[in-house]
C-alpha positions in Angstrom: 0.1 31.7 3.7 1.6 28.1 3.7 0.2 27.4 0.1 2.8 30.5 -1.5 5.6 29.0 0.2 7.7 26.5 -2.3 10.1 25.4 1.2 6.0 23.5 1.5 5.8 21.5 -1.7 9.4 21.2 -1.5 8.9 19.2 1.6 5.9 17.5 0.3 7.5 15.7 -2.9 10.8 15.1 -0.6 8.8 12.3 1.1 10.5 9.0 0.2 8.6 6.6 -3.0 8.5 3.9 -0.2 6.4 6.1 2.0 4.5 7.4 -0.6 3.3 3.7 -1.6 2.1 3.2 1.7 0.2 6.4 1.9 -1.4 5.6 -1.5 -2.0 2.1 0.0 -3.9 3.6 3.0 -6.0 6.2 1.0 -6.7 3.4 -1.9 -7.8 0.8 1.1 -10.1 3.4 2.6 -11.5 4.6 -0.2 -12.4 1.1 -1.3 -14.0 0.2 1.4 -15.9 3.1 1.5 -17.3 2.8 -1.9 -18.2 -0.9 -1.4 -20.2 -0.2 1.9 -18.9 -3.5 2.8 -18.0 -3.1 6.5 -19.6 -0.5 8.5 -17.3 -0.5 11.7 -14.3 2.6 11.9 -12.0 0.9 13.6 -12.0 -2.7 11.1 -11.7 0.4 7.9 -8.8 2.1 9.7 -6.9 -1.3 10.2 -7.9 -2.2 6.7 -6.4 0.9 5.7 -3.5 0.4 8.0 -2.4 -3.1 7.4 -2.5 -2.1 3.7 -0.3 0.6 3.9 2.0 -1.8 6.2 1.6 -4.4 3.6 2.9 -1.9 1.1 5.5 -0.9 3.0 7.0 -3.8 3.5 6.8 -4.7 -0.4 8.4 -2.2 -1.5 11.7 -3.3 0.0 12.2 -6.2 -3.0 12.4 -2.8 -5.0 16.2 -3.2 -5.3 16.1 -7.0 -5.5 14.3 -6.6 -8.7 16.2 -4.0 -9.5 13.6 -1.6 -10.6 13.4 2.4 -10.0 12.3 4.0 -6.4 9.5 5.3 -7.7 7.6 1.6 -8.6 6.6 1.8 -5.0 3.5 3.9 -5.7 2.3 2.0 -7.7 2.5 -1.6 -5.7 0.8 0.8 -2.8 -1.7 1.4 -5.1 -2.1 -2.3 -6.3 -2.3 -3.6 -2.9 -4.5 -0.5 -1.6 -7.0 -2.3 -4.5 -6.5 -5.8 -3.9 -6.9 -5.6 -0.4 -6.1 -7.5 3.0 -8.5 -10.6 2.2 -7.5 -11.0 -1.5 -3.4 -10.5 -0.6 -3.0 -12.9 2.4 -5.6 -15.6 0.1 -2.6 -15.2 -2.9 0.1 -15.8 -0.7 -1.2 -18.5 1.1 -1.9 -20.2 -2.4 1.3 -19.0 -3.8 3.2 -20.6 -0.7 1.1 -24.2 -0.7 2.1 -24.2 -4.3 5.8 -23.6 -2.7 5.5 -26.3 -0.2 3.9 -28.7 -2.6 7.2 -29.1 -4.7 9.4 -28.7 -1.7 
């Protein structure tokens, strides 16, 4: 039975904290969505779900420009698996106006 064999969890909590925050991302997106009954088509909640997860992904590589541990990735998958798609690109584009306002 695969649950009795430790070689299984072993490889389950191998998986790098950058690909964890992305999975967490993913599952946090689709859940979301779900529970808000806001969109109704699969293919726009997989996307969601997907571009989150990318979203995370890709955030989690400032992780060493901050200098902050591995394991912080979770948890901005998990921030932007809440926020969401919409809310993310609207704070960027403010955050970068703001940016080219000064510039």
């Amino acid at each position: 039975m695969p649950e009795k064999d430790p070689g299984l969890w072993s490889l389950i909590f191998s998986v790098p904290p950058a690909i964890q925050g992305a999975v967490m991302a993913a599952v946090i997106a689709l859940l979301r969505i779900v529970y808000d009954r806001k969109e109704r088509k699969p293919i726009r909640i997989l996307l969601e779900a997907l571009i989150c997860g990318a979203l995370s992904l890709s955030a989690t590589s400032m992780i060493d420009v901050f200098g902050w541990p591995p394991t912080v990735s979770v948890m901005i998958g998990g921030t932007i698996g809440f926020i969401g798609v919409e809310q993310m690109r609207e704070l960027a584009m403010r955050w970068l106006g703001n940016r080219a306002d000064r510039g």
